[in-house]
NUKEVO-594193 format. One record per residue (C-alpha): x, y negated, z; residue in three letters. Coordinates in steps of 0.1 Angstrom, whole numbers, padded with zeros to 4 digits, always signed. Layout:
! residues N
XYZAla
...
END
This chain:
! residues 241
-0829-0052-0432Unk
-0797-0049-0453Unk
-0796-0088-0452Unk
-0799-0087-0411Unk
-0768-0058-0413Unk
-0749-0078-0434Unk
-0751-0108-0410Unk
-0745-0085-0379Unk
-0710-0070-0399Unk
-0701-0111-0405Unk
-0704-0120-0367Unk
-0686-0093-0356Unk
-0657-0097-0382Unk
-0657-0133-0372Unk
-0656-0128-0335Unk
-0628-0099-0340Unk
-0604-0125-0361Unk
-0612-0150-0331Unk
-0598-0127-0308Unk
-0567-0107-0322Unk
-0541-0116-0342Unk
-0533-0096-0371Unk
-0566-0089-0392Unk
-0596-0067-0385Unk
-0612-0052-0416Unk
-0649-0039-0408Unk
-0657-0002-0418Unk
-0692+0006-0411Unk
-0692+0041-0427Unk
-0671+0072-0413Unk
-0673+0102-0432Unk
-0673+0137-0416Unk
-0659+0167-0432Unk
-0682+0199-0423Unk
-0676+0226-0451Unk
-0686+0256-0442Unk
-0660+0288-0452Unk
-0653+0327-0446Unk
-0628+0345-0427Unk
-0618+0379-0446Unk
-0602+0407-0439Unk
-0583+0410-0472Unk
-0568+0388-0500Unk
-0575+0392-0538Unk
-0554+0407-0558Unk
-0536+0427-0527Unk
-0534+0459-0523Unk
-0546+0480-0490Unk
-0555+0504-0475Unk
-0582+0520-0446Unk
-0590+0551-0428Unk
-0628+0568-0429Unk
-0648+0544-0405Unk
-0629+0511-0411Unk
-0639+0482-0432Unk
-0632+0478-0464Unk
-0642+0444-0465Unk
-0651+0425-0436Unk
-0667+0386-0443Unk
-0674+0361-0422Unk
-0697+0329-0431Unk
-0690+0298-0411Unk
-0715+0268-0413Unk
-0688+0244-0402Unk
-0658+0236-0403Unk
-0630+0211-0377Unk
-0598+0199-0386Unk
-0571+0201-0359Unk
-0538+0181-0350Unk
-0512+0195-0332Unk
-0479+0170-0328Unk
-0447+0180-0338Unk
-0434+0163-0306Unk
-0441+0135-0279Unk
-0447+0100-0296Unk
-0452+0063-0275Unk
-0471+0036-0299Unk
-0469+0000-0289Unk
-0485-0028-0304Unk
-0503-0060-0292Unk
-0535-0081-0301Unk
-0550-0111-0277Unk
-0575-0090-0270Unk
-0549-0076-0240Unk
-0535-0115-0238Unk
-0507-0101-0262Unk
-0497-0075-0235Unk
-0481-0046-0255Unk
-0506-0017-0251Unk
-0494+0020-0256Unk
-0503+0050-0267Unk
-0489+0085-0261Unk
-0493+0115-0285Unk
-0489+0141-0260Unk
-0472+0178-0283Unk
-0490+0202-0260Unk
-0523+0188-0269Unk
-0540+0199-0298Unk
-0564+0169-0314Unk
-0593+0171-0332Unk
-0601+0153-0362Unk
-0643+0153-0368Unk
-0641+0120-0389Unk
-0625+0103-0419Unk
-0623+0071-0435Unk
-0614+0057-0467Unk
-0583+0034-0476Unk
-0558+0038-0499Unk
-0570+0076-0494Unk
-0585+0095-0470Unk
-0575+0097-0435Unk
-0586+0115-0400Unk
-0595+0098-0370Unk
-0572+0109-0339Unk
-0589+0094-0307Unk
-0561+0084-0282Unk
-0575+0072-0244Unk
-0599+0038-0250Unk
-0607+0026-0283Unk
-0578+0034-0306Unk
-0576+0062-0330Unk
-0545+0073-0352Unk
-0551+0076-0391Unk
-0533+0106-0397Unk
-0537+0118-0434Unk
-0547+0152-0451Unk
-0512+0166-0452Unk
-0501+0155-0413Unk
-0486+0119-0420Unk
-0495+0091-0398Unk
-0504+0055-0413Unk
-0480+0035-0393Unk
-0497+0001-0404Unk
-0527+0003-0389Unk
-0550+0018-0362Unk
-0589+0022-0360Unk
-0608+0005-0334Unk
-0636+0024-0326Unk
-0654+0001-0302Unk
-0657-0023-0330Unk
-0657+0003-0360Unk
-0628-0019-0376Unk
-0596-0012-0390Unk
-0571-0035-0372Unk
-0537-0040-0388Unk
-0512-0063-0370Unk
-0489-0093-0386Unk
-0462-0068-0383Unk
-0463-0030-0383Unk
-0476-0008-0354Unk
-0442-0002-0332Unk
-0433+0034-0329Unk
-0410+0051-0313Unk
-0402+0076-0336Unk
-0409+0065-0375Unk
-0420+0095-0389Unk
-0453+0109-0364Unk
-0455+0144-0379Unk
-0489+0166-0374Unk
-0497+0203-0376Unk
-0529+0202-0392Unk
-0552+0234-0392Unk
-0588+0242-0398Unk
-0611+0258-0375Unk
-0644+0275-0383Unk
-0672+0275-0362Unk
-0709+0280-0358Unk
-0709+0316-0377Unk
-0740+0321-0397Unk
-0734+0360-0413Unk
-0714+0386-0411Unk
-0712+0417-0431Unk
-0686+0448-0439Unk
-0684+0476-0461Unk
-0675+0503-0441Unk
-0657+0538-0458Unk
-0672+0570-0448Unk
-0656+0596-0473Unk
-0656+0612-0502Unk
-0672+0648-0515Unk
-0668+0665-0547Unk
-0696+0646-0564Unk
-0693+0609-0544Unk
-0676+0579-0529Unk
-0696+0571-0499Unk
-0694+0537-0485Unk
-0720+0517-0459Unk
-0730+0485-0463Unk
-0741+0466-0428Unk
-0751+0432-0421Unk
-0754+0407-0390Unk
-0772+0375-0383Unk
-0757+0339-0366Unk
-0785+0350-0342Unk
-0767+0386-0332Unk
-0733+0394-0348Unk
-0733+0429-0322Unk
-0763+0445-0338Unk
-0769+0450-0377Unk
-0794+0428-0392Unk
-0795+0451-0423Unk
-0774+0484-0432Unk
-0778+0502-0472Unk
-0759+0537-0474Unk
-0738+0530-0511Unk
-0734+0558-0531Unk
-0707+0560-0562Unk
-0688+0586-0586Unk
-0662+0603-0569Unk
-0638+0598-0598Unk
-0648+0563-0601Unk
-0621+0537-0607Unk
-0639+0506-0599Unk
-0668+0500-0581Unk
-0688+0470-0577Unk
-0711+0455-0547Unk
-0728+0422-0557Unk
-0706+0400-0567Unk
-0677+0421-0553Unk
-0655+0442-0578Unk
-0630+0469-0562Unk
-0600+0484-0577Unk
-0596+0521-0566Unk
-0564+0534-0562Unk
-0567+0566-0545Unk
-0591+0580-0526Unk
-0595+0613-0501Unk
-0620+0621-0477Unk
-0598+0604-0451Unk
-0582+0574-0465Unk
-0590+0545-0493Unk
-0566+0526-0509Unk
-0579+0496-0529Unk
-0579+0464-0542Unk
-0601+0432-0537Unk
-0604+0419-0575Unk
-0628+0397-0573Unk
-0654+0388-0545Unk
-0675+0353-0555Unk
-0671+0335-0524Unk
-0650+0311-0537Unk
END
């Protein structure tokens, strides 16, 4: 079976060099970058501060993760193969469009695939920069580079790269609901991927009223001050990371 693949990536390399100029360098294997992640509602190390009824900590768990693109302006590509008879073909970046990036591939380092209209997608690296060299044909899962560089109009294609989570799996807060002589009352409430309106799981957390730290699983809390109407705090640690 490998021996059969092997063959299969030969002919096609072959019949790719018969038909472009510049050269084609086969790349069977795309990565894709899913990492999972939270949202927060604090930072560690910061100082805040809530009302009775708000969240002390609110978390978010995210099973996946896409990379977007957003141009810095409105870029034209040209570049020609005799796969178009050596017609220039073009590509627009369009900077109202945001891009996303769902696939990588290895070279010199690791770069995102940007589809533009057809079969071509820009490498665009992990800090914005285009690779100006080459460009990714995804009909024939090749990297092509031409005998000279891809023609751009503007040298220096600039990206806006952001992450975007998605598919949320959990959710859970620790809600502040005051403070009596003898404790610090806090609530504890937990929701599902399935249902993030209704509480999977809610504990009522009970501490000293004089204490200056509390802890929740692997989340330690810094207390300030504290009254029967207000918190102030700080996130020290919280073992998501």
């Amino acid at each position: 079976m490998k021996r059969f693949s092997l063959i299969s990536a030969l002919i096609i390399s072959v019949f790719i060099q018969a038909c472009a100029t510049g050269r084609w360098d086969y790349q069977s294997d795309l990565g894709s970058d899913e990492p999972g992640g939270y949202e927060t509602n604090y930072q560690l190390g910061v100082k805040k501060s809530v009302f009775i009824g708000q969240e002390i900590i609110h978390v978010v768990k995210y099973n996946k993760t896409i990379q977007t693109a957003t141009p810095l302006d409105n870029y034209t590509i040209q570049f020609s193969t005799k796969l178009n008879q050596f017609r220039n073909d073009q590509l627009f970046i369009d900077k109202n469009k945001t891009y996303t990036l769902d696939e990588t591939i290895n070279l010199s380092e690791k770069y995102y695939l940007l589809h533009l209209p057809d079969r071509w997608c820009l490498l665009v690296s992990a800090d914005g920069r285009t690779y100006t060299k080459s460009l990714y044909d995804y009909h024939y899962k090749s990297v092509y580079t031409p005998e000279k560089d891809i023609l751009i109009e503007q040298q220096n294609i600039k990206f806006l790269l952001a992450e975007t989570y998605i598919l949320p799996s959990l959710s859970f807060d620790l809600i502040y609901v005051g403070k009596n002589d003898v404790s610090l009352n806090i609530t504890y409430r937990e929701y599902t991927g399935d249902d993030l309106a209704r509480p999977a799981f809610f504990q009522n957390l009970t501490y000293n009223a004089d204490a200056k730290q509390i802890r929740f699983r692997d989340f330690l809390i810094q207390i300030h001050d504290v009254t029967n109407e207000k918190i102030t705090y700080t996130i020290l640690e919280d073992g998501l990371r």
